[in-house]
C-alpha positions in Angstrom: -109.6 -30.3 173.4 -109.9 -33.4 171.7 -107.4 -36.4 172.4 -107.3 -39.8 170.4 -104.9 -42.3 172.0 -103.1 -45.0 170.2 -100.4 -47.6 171.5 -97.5 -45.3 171.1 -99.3 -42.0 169.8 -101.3 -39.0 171.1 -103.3 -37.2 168.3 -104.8 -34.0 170.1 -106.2 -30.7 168.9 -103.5 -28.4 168.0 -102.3 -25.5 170.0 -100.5 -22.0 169.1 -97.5 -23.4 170.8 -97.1 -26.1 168.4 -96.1 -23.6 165.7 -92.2 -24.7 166.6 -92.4 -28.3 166.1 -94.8 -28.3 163.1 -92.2 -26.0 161.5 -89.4 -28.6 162.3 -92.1 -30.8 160.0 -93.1 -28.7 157.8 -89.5 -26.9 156.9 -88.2 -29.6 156.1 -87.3 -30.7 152.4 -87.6 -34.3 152.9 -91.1 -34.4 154.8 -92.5 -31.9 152.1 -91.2 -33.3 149.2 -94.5 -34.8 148.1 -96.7 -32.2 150.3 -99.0 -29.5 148.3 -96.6 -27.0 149.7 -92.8 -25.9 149.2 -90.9 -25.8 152.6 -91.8 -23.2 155.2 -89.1 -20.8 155.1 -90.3 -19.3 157.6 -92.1 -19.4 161.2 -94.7 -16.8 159.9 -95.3 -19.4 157.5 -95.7 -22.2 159.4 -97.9 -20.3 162.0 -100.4 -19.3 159.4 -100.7 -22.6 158.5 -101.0 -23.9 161.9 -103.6 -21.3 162.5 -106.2 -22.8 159.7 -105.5 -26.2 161.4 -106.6 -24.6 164.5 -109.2 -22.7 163.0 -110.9 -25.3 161.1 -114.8 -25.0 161.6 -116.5 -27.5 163.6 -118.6 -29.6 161.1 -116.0 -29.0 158.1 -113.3 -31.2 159.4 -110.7 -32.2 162.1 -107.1 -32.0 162.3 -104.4 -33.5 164.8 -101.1 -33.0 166.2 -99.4 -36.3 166.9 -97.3 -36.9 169.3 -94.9 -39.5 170.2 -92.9 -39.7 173.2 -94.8 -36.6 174.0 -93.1 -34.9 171.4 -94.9 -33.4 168.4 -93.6 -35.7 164.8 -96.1 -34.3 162.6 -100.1 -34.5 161.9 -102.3 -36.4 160.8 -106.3 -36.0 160.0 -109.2 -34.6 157.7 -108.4 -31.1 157.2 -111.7 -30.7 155.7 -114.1 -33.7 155.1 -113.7 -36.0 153.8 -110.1 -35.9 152.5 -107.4 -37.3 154.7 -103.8 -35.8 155.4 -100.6 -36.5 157.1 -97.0 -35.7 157.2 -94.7 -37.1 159.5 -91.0 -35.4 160.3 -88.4 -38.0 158.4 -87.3 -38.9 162.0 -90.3 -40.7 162.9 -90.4 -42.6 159.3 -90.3 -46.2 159.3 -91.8 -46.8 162.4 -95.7 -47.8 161.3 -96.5 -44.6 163.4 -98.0 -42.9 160.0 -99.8 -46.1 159.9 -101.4 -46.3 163.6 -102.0 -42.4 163.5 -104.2 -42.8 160.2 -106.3 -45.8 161.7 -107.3 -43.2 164.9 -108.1 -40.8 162.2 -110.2 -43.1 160.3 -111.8 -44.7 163.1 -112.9 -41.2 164.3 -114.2 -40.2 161.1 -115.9 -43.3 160.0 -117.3 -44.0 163.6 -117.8 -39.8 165.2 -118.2 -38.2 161.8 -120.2 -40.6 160.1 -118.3 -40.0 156.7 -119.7 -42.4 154.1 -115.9 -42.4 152.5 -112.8 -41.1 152.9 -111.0 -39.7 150.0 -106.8 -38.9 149.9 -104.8 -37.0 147.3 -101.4 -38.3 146.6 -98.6 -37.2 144.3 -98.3 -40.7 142.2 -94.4 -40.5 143.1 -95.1 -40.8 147.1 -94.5 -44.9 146.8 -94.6 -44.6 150.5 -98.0 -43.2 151.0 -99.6 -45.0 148.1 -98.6 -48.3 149.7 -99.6 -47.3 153.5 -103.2 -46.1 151.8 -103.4 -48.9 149.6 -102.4 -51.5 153.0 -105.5 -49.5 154.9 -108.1 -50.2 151.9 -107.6 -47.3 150.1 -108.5 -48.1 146.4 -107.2 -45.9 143.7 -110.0 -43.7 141.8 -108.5 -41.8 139.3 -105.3 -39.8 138.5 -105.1 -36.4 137.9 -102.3 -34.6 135.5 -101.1 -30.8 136.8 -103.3 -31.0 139.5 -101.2 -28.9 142.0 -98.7 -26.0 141.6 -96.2 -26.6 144.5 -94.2 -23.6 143.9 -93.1 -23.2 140.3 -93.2 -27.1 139.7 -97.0 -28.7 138.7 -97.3 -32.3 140.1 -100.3 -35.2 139.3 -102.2 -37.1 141.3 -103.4 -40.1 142.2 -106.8 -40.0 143.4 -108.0 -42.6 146.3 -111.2 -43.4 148.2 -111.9 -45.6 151.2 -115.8 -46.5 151.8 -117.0 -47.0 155.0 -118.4 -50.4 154.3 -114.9 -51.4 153.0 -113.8 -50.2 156.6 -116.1 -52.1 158.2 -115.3 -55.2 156.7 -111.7 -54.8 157.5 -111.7 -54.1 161.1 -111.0 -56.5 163.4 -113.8 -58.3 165.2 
């Protein structure tokens, strides 16, 4: 099992026995708003989903549970490589805990992985995300029209990439 340690976070490999918490996440209208899926309506739902996180193969990517307060808020991490990924339950918004969970992430997959960038897709309405990307070094690529079905609805995209030389340059010395 794989553990990354922050200041006030634990990112660690999920478990089976997460399913409960994720679905507290992941059920949730306002944490999924902007996500690729509609709300889990259900914990068969939410444990398929947990069970490609858990399944992911090694090589192809890596995912985390974060907790905080050793409670599970959410996830954060790069589902496949190289695109990033987090969702956070509204709770724990607000906080900068999105924030210090996506600098383990990238630090891992810049310094373990190797990655030469790291991409993220976000729906261009997700001000939130967009500015905590863009405050990491994120730089906008491209946009996208229709680029997901979330449901019924189609939303766009806004593409964004993150070199590793740009993450070099930022870190702290």
């Amino acid at each position: 099992m794989i553990s990354l340690e922050t200041p006030r976070l634990r990112l660690r490999t999920a478990r089976p026995d997460d399913v409960e918490a994720m679905h507290a996440v992941l059920s949730s209208v306002e944490a999924t708003l902007y996500w690729s899926t509609p709300p889990h309506a259900d914990l068969d739902r939410t444990r398929a989903w947990l069970r490609g996180m858990i399944d992911i193969p090694a090589g192809e990517g890596e995912d985390f549970v974060v907790e905080h307060q050793g409670r599970v808020i959410g996830k954060a991490g790069l589902y496949r490589f190289p695109e990033i990924g987090f969702i956070l339950h509204p709770d724990s918004w607000g906080q900068g805990l999105a924030g210090e969970a996506l600098v383990a992430v990238l630090g891992r997959g810049f310094d373990v992985h190797g990655l030469d960038a790291v991409v993220a897709d976000v729906d261009p309405r997700n001000a939130a995300s967009l500015r905590l990307l863009a405050r990491h070094g994120f730089r906008e690529t491209g946009r996208r029209e229709r680029s997901w079905l979330v449901g019924e609805t189609w939303c766009d995209s806004v593409d964004l990439a993150l070199t590793r030389d740009d993450w070099l340059a930022a870190r702290p010395r």
